[in-house]
N, C-alpha and C positions, 0 to 999 in steps of 0.2 A: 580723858577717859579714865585715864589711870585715880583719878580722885575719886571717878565716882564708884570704882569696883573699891577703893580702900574704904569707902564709907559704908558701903553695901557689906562690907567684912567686918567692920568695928560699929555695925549701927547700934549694938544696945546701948552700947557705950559712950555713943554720941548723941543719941535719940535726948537726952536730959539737958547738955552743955551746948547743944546746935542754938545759936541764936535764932529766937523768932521775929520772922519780916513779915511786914504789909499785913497785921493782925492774925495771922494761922499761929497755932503752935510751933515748939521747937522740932518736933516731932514729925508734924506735917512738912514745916520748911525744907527739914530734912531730908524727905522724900522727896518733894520738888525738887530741889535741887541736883540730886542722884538722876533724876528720870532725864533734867536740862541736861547734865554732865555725859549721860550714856547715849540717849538717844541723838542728843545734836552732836555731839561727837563723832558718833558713827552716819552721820549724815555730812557731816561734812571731809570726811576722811573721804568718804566714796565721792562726795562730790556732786551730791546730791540735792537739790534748793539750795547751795551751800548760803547765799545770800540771805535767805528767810532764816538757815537755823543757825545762824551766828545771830542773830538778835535775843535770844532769850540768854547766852551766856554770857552777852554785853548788858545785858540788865544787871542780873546777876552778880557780875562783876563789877558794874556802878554801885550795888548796894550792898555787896561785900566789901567793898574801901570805904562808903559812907560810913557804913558799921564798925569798923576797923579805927576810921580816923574819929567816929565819935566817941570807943568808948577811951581815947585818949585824952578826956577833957581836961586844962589846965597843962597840956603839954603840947609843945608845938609838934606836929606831924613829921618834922624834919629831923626831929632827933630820934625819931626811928630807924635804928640800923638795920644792914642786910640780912641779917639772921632771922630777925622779926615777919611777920607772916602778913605787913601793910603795902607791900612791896609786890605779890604775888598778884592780887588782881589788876595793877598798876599795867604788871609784863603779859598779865593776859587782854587786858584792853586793845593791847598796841599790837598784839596777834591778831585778834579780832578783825579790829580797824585796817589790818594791812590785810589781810584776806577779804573783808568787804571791798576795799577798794581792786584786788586784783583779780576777784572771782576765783573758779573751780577750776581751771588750768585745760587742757586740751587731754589729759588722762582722769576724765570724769564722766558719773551717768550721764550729766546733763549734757554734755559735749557729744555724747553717744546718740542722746535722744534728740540732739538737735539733726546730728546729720542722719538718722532714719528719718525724721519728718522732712528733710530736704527731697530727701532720695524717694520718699514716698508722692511728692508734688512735683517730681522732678523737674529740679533745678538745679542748679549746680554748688559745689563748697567754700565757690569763693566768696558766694552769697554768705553766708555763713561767717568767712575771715573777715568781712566787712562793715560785721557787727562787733 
């Protein structure tokens, strides 16, 4: 989240040098990206579809390393050090991937909204742990 309020602070500034994806402007992308950054952010903070809104910042972040490792052509991808910013989407992938696979955790809406639907059909929360 933190990227997309720094982008949202330096956008004039960016709006020119944001690289353009999948045909939109730099300008446009830019905004996309800020709206993936803030909104699925705070959807998955809360815990909220967290499974649905981690896919748009796993796109995202595939086509920010494609981006990254293309415009290094003539040089191997490997000889990018840690300083360098090809590195960043790589560590946010593996956040991603490990939160898709563990879900929204038992201090979540959805965890919330499941046991009101239980309790509204009543049945019990083992039903629940069993899933």
């Amino acid at each position: 989240m933190q990227f997309g309020v720094r982008q949202i602070a330096r956008f004039y500034e960016m709006r020119d040098v944001f690289p353009s994806v999948l045909g939109m402007g730099s300008e446009t992308s830019l905004i996309v990206m800020i709206c993936i950054e803030l909104i699925c952010s705070a959807f998955i903070m809360f815990g909220f579809l967290t499974r649905l809104m981690i896919i748009p910042p796993f796109l995202a972040m595939i086509l920010a390393e494609y981006h990254l490792l293309h415009d290094y052509v003539g040089e191997a991808p490997y000889l990018l050090d840690w300083q360098q910013q090809g590195y960043l989407p790589i560590m946010f992938l593996g956040i991603y991937f490990f939160l898709m696979l563990v879900g929204p955790g038992k201090i979540s809406v959805d965890y919330f909204l499941s046991l009101h639907i239980i309790h509204t059909e009543n049945k019990s929360e083992s039903e629940l742990e069993e899933v």
